[in-house]
C-alpha angles and dihedrals in degrees: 000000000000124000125177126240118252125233119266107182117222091008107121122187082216097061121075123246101259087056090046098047110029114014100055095062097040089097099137090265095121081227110170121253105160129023098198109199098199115204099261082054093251105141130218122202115205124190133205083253100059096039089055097050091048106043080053101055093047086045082061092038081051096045085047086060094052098260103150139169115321082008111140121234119179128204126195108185134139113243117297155066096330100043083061097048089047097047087045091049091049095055086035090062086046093242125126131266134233110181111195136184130226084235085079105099114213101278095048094048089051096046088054097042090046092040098054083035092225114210090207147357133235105194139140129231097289083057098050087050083051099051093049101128091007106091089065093077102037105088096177094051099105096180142338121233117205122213083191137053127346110277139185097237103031139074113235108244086208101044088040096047100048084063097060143064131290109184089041104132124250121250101262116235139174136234102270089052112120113257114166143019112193121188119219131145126271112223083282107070087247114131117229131162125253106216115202129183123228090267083063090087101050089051085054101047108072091046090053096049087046089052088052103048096267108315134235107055128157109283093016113157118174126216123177126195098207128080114275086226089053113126091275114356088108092058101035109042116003103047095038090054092051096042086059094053098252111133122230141241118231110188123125110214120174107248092217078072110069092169100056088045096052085036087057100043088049099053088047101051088241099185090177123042139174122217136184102236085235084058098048086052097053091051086054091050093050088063148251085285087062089076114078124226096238096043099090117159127213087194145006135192141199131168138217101040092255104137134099119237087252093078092039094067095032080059100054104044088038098054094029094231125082125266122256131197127189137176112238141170141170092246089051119020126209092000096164138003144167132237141177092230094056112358113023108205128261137183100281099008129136102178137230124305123302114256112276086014124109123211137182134175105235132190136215094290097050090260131145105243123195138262115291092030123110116231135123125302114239135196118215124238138267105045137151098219084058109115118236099234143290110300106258094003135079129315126248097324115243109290091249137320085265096055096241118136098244111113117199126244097201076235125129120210146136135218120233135204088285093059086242115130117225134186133282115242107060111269086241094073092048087055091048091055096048090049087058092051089050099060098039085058087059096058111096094235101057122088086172143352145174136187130222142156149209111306084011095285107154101228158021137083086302101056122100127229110223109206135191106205116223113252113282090023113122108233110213152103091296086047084047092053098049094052092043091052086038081068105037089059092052098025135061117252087252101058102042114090115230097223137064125197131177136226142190092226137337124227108277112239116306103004090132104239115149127233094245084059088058096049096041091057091051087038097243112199095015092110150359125321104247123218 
């Protein structure tokens, strides 16, 4: 399965990714790269301009303090202007990223920061709260910059940065320079970093305007529901976008609210939007009524080919643009997607390859098998949205026991007559455990909730509900056996899961944790199903 690559024009796989996504389109236009709604619902409007002066001037305020080439900076910021100045500085100064997220809890952050071995970090006041106890155990952390309030043991970004230059010049870099290391889980629940290089971008980009409907277009304003630190948001939504020219939303809106997050689309004119499929589902079960009448898409996006053809076609009459699915991954990037223009989606389906990727269904053997047939998917080699390796582990691992090129996503699929992959298992199950979700959302005492298996298969009568009580609610056996008996008397018997288990939070979309994580952390399978 071979698809070309589509034009992009003046995006080069020999420039870095400040230059891609920021600088060529700093021309002195004011043209609009991020619309920051801040909580109090002020708004402010950042421009290329502006991004480019001040991520150069914090590139020169990182290079003062000793932060050279390979060094690991760190930023934990919430989604906005800053996160974005910060990201572009550190590549500026030819360091590497290592974009975090305030869901982290202590140990987590630390693990990351000590693992990377992060010379500095650029956080906000929530991150400095974070990292409270923390600094004592991280040798290599040289010094903490805030982009919030003063603070005893951090520089002031804005203080620092007016110091300093703002026309310095970047470290230049190639394209085989590293760029990113992104955190996410292996199967495992153990948590390791994906390290890409700065061709990573341009392999992620035609694949992400394919996934949006072809992406720019006139009016086009970009808003992602997951967290911008998640495992590859960075990489597959928010620097493409911006690399394209098409600004971006910030605007952090529970998903546990679909009102607010439709409310806020619709006042800021959001055209191209990304949903959890959980979250799509809940929208269609809040009615027709939910959906504004000024909030019209031009595109909409989902990922993992876990919806039922139902919300395929509420989304599209609702939002007014067709629904799109993809398979991505942090290893990989934007593998397979769906389009209206080449692969409509359908329940289960992934799409065909992303433009300038090349994707086969292999068996056992390493061996292409034909349409129709279950096996790995497999990405070709070389190709510039490959990752370089696991930080501090091995490198790409060997294209296949057979030395083939092929390198193995870990993911299952089949091609049908269209040509199209879609998921394993059937699209039918997924459904099924959206369904559940669904259901256990609409309970009074569930803020969240997510369903997994043995083995972390979705679905069935041995799968576990893990459930985040709303505030004041008591968590407990009594709790366990009213939403087990909440399901049974929607659900059939095969479709609700037997055990409940309760959690403080659950990762927000897209932060990469596994399922085995999940089920690791409630102890699934370390004792008898209840009910």
């Amino acid at each position: 399965m071979n698809a070309h690559p589509q034009g992009i024009p003046g995006l080069s796989r020999g420039i870095g990714i400040a230059e891609a996504s920021c600088d060529r389109w700093a021309d002195g236009s004011g043209r609009l790269a991020v619309l920051h709604r801040r909580a109090d619902g002020s708004e402010e409007r950042v421009t290329f301009d502006a991004l480019r002066s001040t991520s150069a001037r914090l590139a020169e305020v990182l290079r003062g303090y000793g932060v050279k080439r390979g060094d690991r900076v760190a930023t934990l910021l919430k989604p906005g202007p800053d996160a974005v100045v910060s990201l572009l500085a550190v590549l500026r100064a030819g360091a590497i990223a290592v974009p975090l997220g305030h869901a982290l809890r202590h140990a987590a952050l630390a693990h990351r920061l000590r693992d990377c071995g992060a010379v500095a970090l650029i956080t906000d006041d929530g991150g400095l709260s974070d990292m409270e106890g923390i600094v004592p155990g991280l040798p290599s952390l040289r010094f903490v910059i805030s982009a919030g309030a003063p603070a005893v043991n951090a520089l002031s970004l804005w203080t620092e940065a007016q110091r300093a230059a703002a026309d310095a010049p970047g470290a230049p870099v190639s394209a085989e320079d590293p760029a990113l290391i992104l955190y996410g889980t292996d199967q495992a629940g153990r948590p390791h970093g994906v390290l890409h290089a700065h061709r990573a971008l341009a392999a992620q980009v035609p694949g992400f305007a394919l996934l949006h409907e072809g992406l720019p277009a006139e009016g086009d304003l970009l808003w992602t529901e997951c967290d911008w630190a998640a495992a590859a948001t960075w990489l597959d939504t928010v620097l493409p976008a911006l690399s394209l020219g098409v600004p971006v939303l910030a605007h952090a809106v529970p998903a546990t609210e679909p009102a607010r997050i439709l409310e806020a689309l619709a006042r800021d004119g959001v055209r191209n939007a990304v949903f959890s499929p959980a979250t799509l589902r809940r929208l269609m079960e809040a009615g027709a009524d939910a959906v504004p009448d000024g909030l019209r898409l031009r595109s909409l996006a989902t990922w993992g080919g876990a919806l039922g053809q139902d919300v395929i076609d509420w989304a599209g009459a609702a939002f007014g643009a067709p629904l799109n699915d993809c398979l991505s991954r942090p290893e990989f990037g934007i593998l397979l997607c769906t389009s209206s223009r080449l692969a409509p989606a359908r329940a289960g389906r992934l799409g065909g390859a992303a433009p300038g990727r090349t994707v086969a269904i292999l068996d056992a053997e390493g061996h292409e098998v034909p349409a129709g047939r279950c096996g790995e998917i497999a990405l070709r080699r070389p190709d510039p949205g490959l990752f370089v390796g696991y930080w501090k582990g091995a490198e790409v691992p060997p294209a296949s026991d057979h030395g083939s090129p092929w390198v193995l996503t870990g993911e299952t699929g089949f091609v049908d007559t269209e040509g199209c992959v879609s998921t394993v298992p059937l699209p039918v199950a997924a459904s099924r455990h959206a369904e559940v979700e669904t259901f256990l959302l609409a309970h009074p005492a569930v803020a969240r909730a997510t369903v997994i298996g043995p083995g972390g298969l979705p679905f069935g009568p041995e799968s576990t509900a893990i459930v985040v009580p709303r505030q004041g609610t008591v968590p407990g056996p009594d709790l366990a056996d009213e939403l087990r008996g909440f399901l049974r008397a929607r659900l059939s018997s095969e479709v609700c899961p037997r055990r409940v288990a309760f959690a403080l939070d659950l990762p927000p979309p897209g932060l990469g944790l596994m399922p085995a994580a999940l089920g690791k952390a409630v102890g699934l399978g370390g004792g008898p199903a209840e009910g």
